[in-house]
Structure formats: structure tokens, C-alpha cells
N, C-alpha and C positions, 0 to 999 in steps of 0.2 A: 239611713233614710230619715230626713227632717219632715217631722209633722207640724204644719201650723198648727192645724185641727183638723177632726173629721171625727165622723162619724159611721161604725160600720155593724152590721150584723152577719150573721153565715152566708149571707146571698153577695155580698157587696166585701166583705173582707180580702184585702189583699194575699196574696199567695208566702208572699216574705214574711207576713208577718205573723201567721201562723204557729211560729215555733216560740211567739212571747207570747199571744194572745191564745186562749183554747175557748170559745163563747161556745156556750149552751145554745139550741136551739130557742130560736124568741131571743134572746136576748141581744143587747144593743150593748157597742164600749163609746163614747164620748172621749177621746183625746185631744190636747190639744199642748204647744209648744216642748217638744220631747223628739230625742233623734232615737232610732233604734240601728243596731251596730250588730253583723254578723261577724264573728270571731275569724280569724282565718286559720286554723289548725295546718301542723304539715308532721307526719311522724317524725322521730330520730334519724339521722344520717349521718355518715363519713362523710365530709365535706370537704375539698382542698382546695382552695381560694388563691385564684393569679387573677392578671391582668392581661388581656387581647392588646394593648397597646403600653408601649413603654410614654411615663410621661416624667419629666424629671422632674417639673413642680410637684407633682403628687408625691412622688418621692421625699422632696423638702417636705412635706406637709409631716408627713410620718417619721420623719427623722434620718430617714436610713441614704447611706453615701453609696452604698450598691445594691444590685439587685441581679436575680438568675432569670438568664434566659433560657428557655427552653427548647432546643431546635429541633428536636425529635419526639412529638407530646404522645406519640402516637404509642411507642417505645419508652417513655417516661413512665406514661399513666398505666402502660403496662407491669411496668415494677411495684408499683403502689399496688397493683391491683394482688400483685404476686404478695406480696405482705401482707394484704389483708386477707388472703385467700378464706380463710376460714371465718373471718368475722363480716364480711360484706363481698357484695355485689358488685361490680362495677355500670352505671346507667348511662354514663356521658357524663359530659363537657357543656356545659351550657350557658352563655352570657345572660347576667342579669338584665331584667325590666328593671326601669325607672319608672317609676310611677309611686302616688300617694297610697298609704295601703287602705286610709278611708277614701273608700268608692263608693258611687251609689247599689242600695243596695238590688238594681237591676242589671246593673256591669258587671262583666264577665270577662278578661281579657285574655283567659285559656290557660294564664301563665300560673305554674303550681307555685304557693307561697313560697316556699324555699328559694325560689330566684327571683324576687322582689324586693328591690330595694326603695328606699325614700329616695325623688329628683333629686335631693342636694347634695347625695353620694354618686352623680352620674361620671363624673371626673374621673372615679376609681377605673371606669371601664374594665368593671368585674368579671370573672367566668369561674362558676364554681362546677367543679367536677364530685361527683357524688357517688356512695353506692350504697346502696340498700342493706340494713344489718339484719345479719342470716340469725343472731341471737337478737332476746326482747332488750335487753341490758346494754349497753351500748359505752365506754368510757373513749376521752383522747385517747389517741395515739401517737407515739412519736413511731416514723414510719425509718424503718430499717434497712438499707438495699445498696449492696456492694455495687451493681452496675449502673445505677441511676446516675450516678454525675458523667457518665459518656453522653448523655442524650442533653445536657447544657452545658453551659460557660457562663463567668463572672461578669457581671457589666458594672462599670467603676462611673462613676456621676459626676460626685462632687468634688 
């Protein structure tokens, strides 16, 4: 939230702004050229990061001459999930927002931070699949599973 100026006390204080400002009763804050920025927090998560569309520029972007498709995500995500059995959740599949992450501070666009990206990564056409960790402590994992490559195939590019 950009403030040119203003002026406010307990009767006239915005709602947002609350959690910088705490005014005494009677008392007045005079501000003026200053933005105030809500943090966007999102806990810890298993996160496993594809792509909804194959693109080969994006590919040259990153370097890589192949990439996996996944024809069976349904049965994919299910072996992940069998890996992590003990350490997380499975919640879904869910393509990233594009969008700036400074917002005003009265927008609200429902989308939990974890799937928020900055527009100039809209190209990625991201979808991170997530689960909820059943412990507080949370490290990578390289994920483990005999039957997982049945459900893709190699796609050769370049």
C-alpha cells in the first residue's frame, strides 16, 4: 500500500494497516510518502515441479535436449506419493498464477502463495504438485520408485 499522506486515528485507521500501526486512544499518526508491504508466508512442502505444456524454447532456455512426459499423472503422482508415504501428504496438482507478488494491499486473488509466480516466468507453464509434511522438519528428497517410469516416456528435442 502506497501512502502519499494521510492522516489517521482509531476512528478513521485503515483495517490493513493495523498490524504496523497500534494508536492509543486520542492519538493521531501523520504519514506521509512510505509503502507498507504484507509479507506473504506459505508453510514448508514436498513440491514437484512440471510443466502442463511442452515448449521447446523453454527448454533451450534451461539447457536440457530432453525432457519426460508423463502420460499417466494420475498413477505417476501416485508413486510419489507411495515414497513419501510417511513424510507427507499428497494435496494435488495445481498450475501456477502469474501474477506480481506485490499487490495492493486490498487484493486478494484466493491463490495460496506457494503457486505464485512473478508474469515473467509465465512461459514455464508451471504445475507444482504438493504434499503437506506429516513431520515439522522437512529436507529434499530424491524420490525412489521401481514402477514410476511405466506411467512416462523420453521426449528428445534438440
Amino acid at each position: 500500500m502506497g501512502i502519499d499522506q494521510a492522516s489517521w486515528s482509531t476512528a478513521n485507521q485503515p483495517e490493513f494497516t493495523k498490524s504496523f500501526f497500534n494508536l492509543a486512544e486520542g492519538a493521531t499518526l501523520n504519514i506521509s510518502g512510505i509503502t507498507l508491504e504484507k509479507p506473504q508466508n506459505s508453510p514448508d512442502f514436498y513440491i514437484y515441479c512440471t510443466t502442463h505444456e511442452y515448449d521447446e524454447s523453454a527448454m533451450r532456455d534451461f539447457g536440457y535436449d530432453s525432457c519426460i512426459a508423463i502420460e499417466q499423472p494420475d498413477k505417476f503422482f501416485k508413486c510419489i506419493s507411495k515414497s513419501l508415504k510417511h513424510k507427507g501428504v499428497y494435496q494435488g496438482s495445481h498450475k501456477c498464477k502469474y501474477q506480481p507478488r506485490r499487490m495492493p494491499h486490498d487484493f486478494d486473488s484466493g491463490v495460496h502463495p506457494a503457486l505464485i509466480k512473478e508474469n515473467e516466468y509465465s512461459y514455464q507453464k508451471e504445475v507444482r504438485s504438493i504434499w503437506t509434511p506429516t513431520k515439522d522438519k522437512i529436507q529434499p528428497i530424491i524420490i525412489k520408485s521401481k514402477n514410476i517410469k511405466k506411467y512416462c516416456r523420453i521426449i528428445k528435442s534438440l
